[in-house]
ZALUM-673247 format. One record per residue: residue in one letter; y, x, z of N, C-alpha, C in turn. Coordinates in steps of 0.1 Angstrom, whole numbers, plus 5000, padded with zeros to 4 digits. Atoms other than C-alpha are relative to their C-alpha. Example, Ala and Ser with C-alpha at 12.3 -4.5 7.8 and 13.67 -1.06 7.14 Angstrom:
A498850095000495551235078501250095000/S498949915000498951375071501149925008/
***
This chain:
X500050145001761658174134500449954986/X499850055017761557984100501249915000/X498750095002764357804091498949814994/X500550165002763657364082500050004987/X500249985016762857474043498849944998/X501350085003760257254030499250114992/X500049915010757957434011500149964987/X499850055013758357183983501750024997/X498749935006761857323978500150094994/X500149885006760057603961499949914982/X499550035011760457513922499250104992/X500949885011757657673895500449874983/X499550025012759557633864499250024988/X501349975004757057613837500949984982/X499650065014757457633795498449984994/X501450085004754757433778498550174994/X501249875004753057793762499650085007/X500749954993752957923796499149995007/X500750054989750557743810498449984993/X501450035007747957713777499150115002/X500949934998744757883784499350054989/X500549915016743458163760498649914998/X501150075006741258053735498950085004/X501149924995739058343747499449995015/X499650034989739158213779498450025009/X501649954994734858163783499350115000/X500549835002734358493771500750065014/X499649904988736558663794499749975017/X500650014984735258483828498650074997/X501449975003731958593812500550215006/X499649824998733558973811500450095015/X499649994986735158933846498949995007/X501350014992731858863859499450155002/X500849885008730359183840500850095009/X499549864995732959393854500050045016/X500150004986732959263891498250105003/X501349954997728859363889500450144998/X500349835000729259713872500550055013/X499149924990731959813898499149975016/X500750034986729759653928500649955009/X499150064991732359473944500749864994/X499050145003734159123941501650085006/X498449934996738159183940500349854994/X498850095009741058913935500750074990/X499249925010742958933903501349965002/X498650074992746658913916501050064985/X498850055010749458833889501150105012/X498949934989752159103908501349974995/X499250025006754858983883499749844999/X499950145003755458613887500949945008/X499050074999758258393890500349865008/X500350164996759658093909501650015004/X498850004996762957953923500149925013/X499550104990764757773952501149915000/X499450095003766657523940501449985008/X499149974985768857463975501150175000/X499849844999769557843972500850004989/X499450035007770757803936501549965000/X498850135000773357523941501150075009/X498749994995775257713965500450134992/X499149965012776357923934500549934988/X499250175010777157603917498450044985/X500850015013773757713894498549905003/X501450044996770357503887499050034995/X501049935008766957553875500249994987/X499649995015767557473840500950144991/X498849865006769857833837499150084998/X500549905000767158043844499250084987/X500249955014765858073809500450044991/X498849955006768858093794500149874984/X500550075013768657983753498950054995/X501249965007765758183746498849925007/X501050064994763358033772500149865008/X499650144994764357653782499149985010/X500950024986762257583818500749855005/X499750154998762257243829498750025017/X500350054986761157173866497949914998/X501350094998756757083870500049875008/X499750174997756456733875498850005014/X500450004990754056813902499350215002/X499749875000755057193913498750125002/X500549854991752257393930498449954989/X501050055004748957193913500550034982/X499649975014750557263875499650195004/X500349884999751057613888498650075004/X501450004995747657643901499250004989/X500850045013746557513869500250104990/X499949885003748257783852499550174997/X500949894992746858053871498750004998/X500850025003743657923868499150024981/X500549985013743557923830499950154994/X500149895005744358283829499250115011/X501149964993741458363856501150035011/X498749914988744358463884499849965011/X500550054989743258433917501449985010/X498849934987746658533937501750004989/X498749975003750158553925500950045008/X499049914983752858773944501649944991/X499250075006755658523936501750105005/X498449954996759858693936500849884992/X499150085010762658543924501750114995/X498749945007765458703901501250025008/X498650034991768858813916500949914995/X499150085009771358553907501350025009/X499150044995773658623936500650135007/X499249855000775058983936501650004998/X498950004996778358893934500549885010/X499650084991778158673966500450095014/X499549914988780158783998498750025007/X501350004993778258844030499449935006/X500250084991778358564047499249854989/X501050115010776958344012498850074997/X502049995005774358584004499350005018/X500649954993773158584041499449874999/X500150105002772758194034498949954988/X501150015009771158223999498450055007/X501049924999768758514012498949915011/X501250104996767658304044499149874995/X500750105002766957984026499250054991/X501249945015764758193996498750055009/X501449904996762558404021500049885005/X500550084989762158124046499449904990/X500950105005761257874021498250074996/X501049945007758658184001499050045011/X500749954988757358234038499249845005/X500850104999756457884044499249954989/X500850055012755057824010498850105005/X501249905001752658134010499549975013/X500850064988751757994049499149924995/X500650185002750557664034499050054990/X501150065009748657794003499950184997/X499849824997747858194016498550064993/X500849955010744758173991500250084991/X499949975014746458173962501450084996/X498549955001750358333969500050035010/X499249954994752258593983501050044994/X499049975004755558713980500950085005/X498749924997758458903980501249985003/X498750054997761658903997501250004989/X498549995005764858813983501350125010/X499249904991767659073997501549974989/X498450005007771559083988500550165000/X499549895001771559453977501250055002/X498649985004775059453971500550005011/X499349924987775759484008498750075005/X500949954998773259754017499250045015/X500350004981773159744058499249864999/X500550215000772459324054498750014992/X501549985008769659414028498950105008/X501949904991767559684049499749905012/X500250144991768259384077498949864994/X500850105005766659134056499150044996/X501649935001764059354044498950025011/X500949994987762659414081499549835002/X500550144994763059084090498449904990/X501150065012761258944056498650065001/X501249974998758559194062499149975014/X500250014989758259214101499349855002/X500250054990758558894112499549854989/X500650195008757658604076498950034994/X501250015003754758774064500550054986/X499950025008756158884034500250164995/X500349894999755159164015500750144990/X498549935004758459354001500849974995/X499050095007761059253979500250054983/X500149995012762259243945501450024995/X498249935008765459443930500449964992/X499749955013767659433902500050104995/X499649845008768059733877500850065003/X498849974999771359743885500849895012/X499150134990774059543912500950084999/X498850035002777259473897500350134995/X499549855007777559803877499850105008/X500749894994776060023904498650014999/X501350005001773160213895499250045017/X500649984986770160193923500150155006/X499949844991770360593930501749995008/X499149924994773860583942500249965014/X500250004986774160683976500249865011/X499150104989776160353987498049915004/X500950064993772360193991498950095004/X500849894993770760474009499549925009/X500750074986770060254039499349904993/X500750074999768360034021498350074998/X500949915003766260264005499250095013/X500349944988765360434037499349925009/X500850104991764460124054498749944989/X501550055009761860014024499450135005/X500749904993760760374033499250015014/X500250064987760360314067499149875002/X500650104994758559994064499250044991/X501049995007756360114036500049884986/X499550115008757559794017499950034984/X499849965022757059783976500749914999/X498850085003759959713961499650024987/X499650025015760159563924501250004995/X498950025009762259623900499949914991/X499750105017763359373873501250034999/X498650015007765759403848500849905003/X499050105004768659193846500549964989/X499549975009769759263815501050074996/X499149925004772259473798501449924993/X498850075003775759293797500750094992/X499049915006777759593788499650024985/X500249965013775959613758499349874993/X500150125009776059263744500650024984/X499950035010777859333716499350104991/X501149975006775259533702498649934998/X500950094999772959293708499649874992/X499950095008773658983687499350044989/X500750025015772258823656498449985006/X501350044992768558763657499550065006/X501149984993765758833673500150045016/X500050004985766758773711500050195005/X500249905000767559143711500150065020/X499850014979769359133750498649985006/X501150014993766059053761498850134999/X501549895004763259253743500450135000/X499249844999765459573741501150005013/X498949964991767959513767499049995013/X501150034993765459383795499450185005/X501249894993762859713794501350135001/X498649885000766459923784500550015018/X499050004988767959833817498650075012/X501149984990764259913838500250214994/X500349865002764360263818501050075005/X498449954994767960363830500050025012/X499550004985767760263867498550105001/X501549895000763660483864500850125000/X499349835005766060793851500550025010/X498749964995768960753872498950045017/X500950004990766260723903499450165003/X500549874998764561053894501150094998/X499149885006767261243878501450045014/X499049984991769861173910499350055012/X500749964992767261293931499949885012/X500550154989766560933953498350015007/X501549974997762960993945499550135011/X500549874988763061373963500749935014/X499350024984765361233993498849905003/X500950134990762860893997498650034998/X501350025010759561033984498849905006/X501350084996757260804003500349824995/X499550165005758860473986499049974987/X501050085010756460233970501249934990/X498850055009758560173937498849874989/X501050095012756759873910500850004989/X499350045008758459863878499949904984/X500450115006758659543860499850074978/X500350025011757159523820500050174996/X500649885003755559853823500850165000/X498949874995758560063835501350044986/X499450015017760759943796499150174994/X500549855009760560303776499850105004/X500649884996760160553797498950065002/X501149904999756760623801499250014981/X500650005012756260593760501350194996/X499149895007758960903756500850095015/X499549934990758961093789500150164999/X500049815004758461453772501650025000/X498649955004762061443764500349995016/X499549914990762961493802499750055002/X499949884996761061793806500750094991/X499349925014762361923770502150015003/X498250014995766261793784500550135006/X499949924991765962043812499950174995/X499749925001764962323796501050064985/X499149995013767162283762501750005005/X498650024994770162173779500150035019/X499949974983769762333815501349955008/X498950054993773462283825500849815003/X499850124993773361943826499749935011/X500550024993771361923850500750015017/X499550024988773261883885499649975011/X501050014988770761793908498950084998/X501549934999768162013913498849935004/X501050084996764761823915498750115007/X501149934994761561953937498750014984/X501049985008759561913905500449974984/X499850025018759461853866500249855001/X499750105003760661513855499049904996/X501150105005757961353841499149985014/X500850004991755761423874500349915014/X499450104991757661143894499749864991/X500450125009756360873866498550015008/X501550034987753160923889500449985011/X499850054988754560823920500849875001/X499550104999756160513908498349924996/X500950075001753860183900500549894988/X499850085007753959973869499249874996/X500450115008753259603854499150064989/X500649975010750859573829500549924988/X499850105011752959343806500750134992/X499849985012753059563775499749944986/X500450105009751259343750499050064993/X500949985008748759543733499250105006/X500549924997745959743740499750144999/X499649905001746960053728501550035009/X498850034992750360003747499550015009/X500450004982748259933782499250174997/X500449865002746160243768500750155006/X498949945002748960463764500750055015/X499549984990750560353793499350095014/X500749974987747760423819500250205000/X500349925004747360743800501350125005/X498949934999750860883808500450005022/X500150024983751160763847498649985008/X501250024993747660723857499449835001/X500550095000745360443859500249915016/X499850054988745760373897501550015005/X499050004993749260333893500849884988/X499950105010749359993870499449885003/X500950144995748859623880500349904991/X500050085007748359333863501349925003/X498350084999751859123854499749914990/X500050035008752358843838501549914996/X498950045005756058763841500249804999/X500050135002755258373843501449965007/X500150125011756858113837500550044985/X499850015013758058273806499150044993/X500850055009755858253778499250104992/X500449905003754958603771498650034999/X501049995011751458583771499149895012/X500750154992748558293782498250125005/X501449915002745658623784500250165005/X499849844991747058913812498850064999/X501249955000743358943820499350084988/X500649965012741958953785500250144998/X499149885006744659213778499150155004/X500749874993742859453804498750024994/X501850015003739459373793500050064992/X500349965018740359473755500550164999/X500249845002741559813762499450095002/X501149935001739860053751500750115010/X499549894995739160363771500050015014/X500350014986738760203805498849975004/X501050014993736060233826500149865005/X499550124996735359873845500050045018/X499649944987736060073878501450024999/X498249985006739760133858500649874996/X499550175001739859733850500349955013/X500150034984738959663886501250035004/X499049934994741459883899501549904995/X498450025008744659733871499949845006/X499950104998743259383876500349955015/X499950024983743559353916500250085012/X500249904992742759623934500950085007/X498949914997745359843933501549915011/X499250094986747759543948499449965011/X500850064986745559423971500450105013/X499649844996746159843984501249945005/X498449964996749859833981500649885008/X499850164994750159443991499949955012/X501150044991747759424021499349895001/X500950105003745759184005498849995003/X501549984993742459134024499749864990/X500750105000739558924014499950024982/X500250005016737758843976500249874991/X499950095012737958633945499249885009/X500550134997737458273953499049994990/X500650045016734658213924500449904999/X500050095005735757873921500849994987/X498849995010738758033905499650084985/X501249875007736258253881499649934991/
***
């Protein structure tokens, strides 16, 4: 049973650059066209990284939308929420978005996050009811008590239609391998559920961070996704849960550009090693699933090239401002087949998602 959450309580925070439409924009429906034919099939192109809030949900941490950007990305509230967003979507050919929202509330007891969590899924469950063309989403959960989180995971999947959830890197200075969230991990197993990761950021290491260029973000951000990736494989979570659908936001940070050094770790430094794994270190970067937001086409290249092509979906991290041309991005790297676009652009979520049904052309 849904709770009395309007769905207009859902909040698409928007910054004016995220919503301009590439200048390449007629070319690439032209390209999207090209590639639907070669491959012989119509597919949605689903945004698996994209952003929103609950305002209601917020407030009872005394925070509002205006925080979520911080000083680097100022977000201001759409003056008319779901039709801007739409518009958005639209300019960067996106048929679908699989909307999460950030953790903000990991140091709330059990009895506040059980309050935040219902009003976030129940609102993201009545929204994606109302407008189940163009959005789906993922649960919110209060990791940080790990019995109440594999509870709200069932329920979120089971019973609102919603199609897994979305982590932090870290909660409260515990990394995701240690044992104390075994049950949740077990029950995403169990339900088959893809869980995303997103960074949080890297607090401990603010004071290396300062001075220009927004370093906490661009380096702390993919830093904190590469850490909880290691600790994952290296504490053996991945051999205890191996059937867990993992996604890892902004292309999984550094690990899959410098994963030689954990097989080279193992056999240079063997005694560090304390867990015994079922296999070589690198060979569990193919069983996770990554974003495609690296930024260049040698970067998506690269990346496919190290974890596989069928294990990479398009992201675009909206509402922040990172790029106005996900699609393009795919289009322009070289080296893929348009059976390997297909797959990055839609396909592959649709799989892990249970996304039935094809591209609206209107959206095209």
């Amino acid at each position: 049973m849904l709770s009395t959450v309007e769905p207009s309580d859902i909040a698409f925070v928007h910054c004016a650059a995220a919503s301009e439409p590439s200048a390449r924009s007629v070319h690439a429906a032209a390209s999207l066209a090209s590639v639907r034919s070669a491959a012989g099939r119509d597919f949605r192109i689903i945004d698996m990284h994209a952003h929103c809030a609950i305002p209601q949900a917020m407030a009872l941490m005394g925070l509002n939308v205006s925080s979520i950007g911080g000083n680097q990305f100022p977000l201001t509230l759409a003056p008319d929420p779901t039709e801007v967003r739409l518009a958005a979507m639209d300019a960067q050919h996106i048929d679908m978005a699989v909307l999460s929202i950030n953790p903000f509330w990991y140091a709330a007891d059990l009895d506040l996050s059980r309050q935040i969590i219902t009003l976030q899924n129940d609102a993201l469950a009545n929204f994606t009811a109302r407008h189940a063309e163009r959005f789906v989403a993922l649960a919110s959960i209060a990791l940080q008590h790990p019995e109440l989180a594999a509870e709200q995971l069932e329920h979120a999947v089971s019973r609102l239609g919603l199609r897994g959830a979305l982590v932090g890197g870290s909660v409260e200075g515990k990394e995701l391998s240690d044992p104390f969230f075994h049950p949740f991990w077990a029950k995403a197993e169990s339900l088959d559920a893809l869980i995303f990761i997103h960074p949080q950021g890297m607090s401990e290491a603010s004071s290396r961070f300062g001075g220009s260029g927004g370093l906490g973000n661009v380096i702390g951000n993919p830093l904190e996704t590469t850490i909880a990736l290691s600790h994952l494989i290296f504490e053996g979570t991945l051999d205890q849960f191996p059937r867990l659908k993992i996604c890892a936001a902004h292309g999984g940070g550094y690990l899959p550009s410098y994963a030689g050094r954990f097989d080279a770790g193992i056999k240079t430094f063997p005694q560090t090693y304390t867990v015994k794994l079922k296999k070589e270190p690198t060979a569990y970067l193919r069983e996770l699933y990554y974003d495609s937001l690296v930024f260049t086409p040698e970067g998506l290249r690269h990346l496919v090239a190290e974890v596989g092509v069928d294990r990479v979906l398009l992201g675009t991290d909206y509402p922040y401002p990172w790029t106005a041309s996900a699609a393009e991005h795919v289009l322009a790297t070289p080296e893929l087949t348009d059976a390997d676009r297909a797959a990055i652009l839609g396909e592959t979520a649709a799989r892990l998602l249970g996304i039935k049904g094809s591209s609206p052309s209107s959206h095209n």
